[in-house]
N, C-alpha and C positions, 0 to 999 in steps of 0.2 A: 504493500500500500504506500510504502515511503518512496521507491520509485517509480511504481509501475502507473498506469492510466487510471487507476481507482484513486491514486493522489490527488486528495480533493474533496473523496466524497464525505468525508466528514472532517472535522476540525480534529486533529491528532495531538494529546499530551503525552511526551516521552515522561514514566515516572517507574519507579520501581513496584514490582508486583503488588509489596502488602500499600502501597500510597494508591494504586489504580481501586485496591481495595475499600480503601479509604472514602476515597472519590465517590463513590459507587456510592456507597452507605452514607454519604453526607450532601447526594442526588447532585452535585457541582460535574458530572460524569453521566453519558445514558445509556453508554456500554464502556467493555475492560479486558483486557487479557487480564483476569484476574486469575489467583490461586484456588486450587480448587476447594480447599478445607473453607474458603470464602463462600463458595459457588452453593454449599451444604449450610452455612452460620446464616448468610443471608435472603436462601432461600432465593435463590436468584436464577432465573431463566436464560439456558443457553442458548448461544443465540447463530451458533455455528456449526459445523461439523468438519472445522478445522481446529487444531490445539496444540500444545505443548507436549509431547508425550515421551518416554524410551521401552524397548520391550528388552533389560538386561543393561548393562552398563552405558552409564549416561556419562560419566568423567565430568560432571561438572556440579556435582554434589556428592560432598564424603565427609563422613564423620572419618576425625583423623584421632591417634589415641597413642598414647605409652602403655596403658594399663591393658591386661587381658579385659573381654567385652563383657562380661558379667563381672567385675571388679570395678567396673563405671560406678562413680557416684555423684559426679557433678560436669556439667557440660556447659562450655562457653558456645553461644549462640550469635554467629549472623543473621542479625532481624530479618535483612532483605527479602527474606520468602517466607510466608510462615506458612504454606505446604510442606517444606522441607523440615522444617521444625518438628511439625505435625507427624510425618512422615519417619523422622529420627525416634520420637517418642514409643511411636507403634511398633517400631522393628527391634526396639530395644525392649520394650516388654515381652512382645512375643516370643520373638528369639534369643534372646538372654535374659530373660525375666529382673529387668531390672528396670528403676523407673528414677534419676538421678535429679538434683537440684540444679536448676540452672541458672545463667546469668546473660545478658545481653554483653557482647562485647564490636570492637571494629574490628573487621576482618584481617587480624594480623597473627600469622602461625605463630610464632616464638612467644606473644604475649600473652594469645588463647588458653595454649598450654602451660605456660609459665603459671595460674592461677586455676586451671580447671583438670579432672581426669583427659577430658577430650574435650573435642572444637566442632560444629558442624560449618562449613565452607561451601557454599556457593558460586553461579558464575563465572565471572572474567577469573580472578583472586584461584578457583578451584582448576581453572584448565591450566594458566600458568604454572602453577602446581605441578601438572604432567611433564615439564619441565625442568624439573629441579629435583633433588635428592630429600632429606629429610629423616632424623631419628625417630621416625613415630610411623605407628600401621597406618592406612586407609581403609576403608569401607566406603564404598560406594552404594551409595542407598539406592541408585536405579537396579544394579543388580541384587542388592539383600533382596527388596520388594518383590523380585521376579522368583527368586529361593521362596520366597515366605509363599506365594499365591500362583506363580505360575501364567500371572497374567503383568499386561503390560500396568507403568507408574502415570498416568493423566497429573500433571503438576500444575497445569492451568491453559485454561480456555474460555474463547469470548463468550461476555454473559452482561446483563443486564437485568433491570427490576420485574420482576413476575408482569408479562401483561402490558410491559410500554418499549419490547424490542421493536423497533424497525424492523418493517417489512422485507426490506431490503438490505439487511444484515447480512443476513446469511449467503445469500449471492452474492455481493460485492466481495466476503473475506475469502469464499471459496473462488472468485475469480481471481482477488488479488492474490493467494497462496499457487494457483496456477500460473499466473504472470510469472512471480519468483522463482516457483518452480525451475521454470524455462529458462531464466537467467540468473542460477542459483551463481554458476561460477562467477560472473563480476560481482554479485554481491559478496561473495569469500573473500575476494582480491580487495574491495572497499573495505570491511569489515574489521578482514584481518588486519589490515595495515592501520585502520583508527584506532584498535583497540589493541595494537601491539603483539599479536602474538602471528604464531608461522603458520601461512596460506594452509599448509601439511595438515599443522593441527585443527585449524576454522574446517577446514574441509574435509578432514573425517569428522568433525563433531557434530557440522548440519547435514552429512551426507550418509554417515553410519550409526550415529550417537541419539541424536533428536530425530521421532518422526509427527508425523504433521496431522495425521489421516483420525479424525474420533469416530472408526470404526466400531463396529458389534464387539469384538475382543477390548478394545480399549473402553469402551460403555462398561464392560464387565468388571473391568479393574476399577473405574472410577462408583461402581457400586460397593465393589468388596473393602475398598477404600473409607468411602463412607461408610458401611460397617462396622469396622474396627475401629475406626474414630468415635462411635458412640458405645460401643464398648469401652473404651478407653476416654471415656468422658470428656473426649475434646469435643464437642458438638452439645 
């Protein structure tokens, strides 16, 4: 939508997931690539059948640790997603039956860890990562979630208020995801070079790492999702 012909059809704010979230719930927004732990709190109407998703290793979200994963007891937290958050809490209960103290921090390894068991990392901050060495494990919460369920991780997708999407939502983001599609590689070569990291990396990340499509399998994860999240009293 930022480069293609659909530029235009609405008024676009660049903000981070949990602010689009924000947006949403304070009506300043009348749709969002919101998080999806958002899409279930506020009861909110999607509005696409295009999204954020991975089925198995995303590389761009990892609880990083010194301590064995059931010895966690407290985890420093990058706000910027609270899917991911959400997402950290449920694979930890489940899969290591532990449920730790946490704290908000900025996303910075050495100081995360310097005051926490482990760190959950996001993003730009998380693929530069793949670049660098480091004394502490990774987990990758796209592929825990795929161990845990078998099914793909929906981290977020456009959505707006029950009842007031635009008609024309939905076509427009599925033609704009089609546009990019087509010209996915100049947007790697832009992307990569604004945001610093190697073509190599941006281009396996949107090419192998993130998929696009809120298929029937990806519907299923984004159920079993919400699920566990009201089990586990986040909702």
């Amino acid at each position: 939508m930022l480069y293609g012909p659909q530029n235009g059809y609405f008024d676009l704010v660049f903000e981070l997931p949990a602010e689009c979230a924000r947006s949403l719930e304070g009506g300043s927004a009348a749709l969002g690539l919101v998080p999806i732990i958002e899409i279930f709190r506020q009861n909110l109407e999607v509005a696409s059948d295009v999204c954020i998703s991975s089925d198995g290793p995303v590389r761009s979200i990892y609880l990083l640790h010194r301590k064995a994963l059931r010895e966690i007891r407290s985890v420093a937290l990058d706000s910027s997603s609270r899917t991911s958050v959400a997402l950290m809490r449920i694979l930890l209960a489940e899969r290591y039956g532990v449920k730790p103290v946490e704290h908000q921090a900025s996303p910075d390894v050495s100081a995360m860890l310097a005051h926490a068991d482990a760190a959950v990392l996001i993003g730009d901050p998380a693929l530069k990562l793949n670049l660098t060495g480091g004394d502490f494990e990774r987990l990758d919460l796209g592929e825990e979630w795929k161990r845990l369920t078998g099914l793909p991780m929906v981290y977020a997708a456009w959505a707006g208020r029950s009842g007031q999407v635009p008609e024309a939502a939905g076509s427009t983001f599925r033609n704009s995801y089609e546009w990019g599609k087509s010209h996915l590689w100049e947007i790697i070569e832009k992307e990569s070079e604004r945001r610093g990291l190697p073509a190599a990396l941006a281009a396996d990340y949107l090419t192998q790492r993130i998929r696009y499509e809120l298929d029937g399998n990806a519907r299923n994860g984004m159920r079993d999702f919400e699920r566990l999240a009201r089990v586990h009293g986040l909702l």
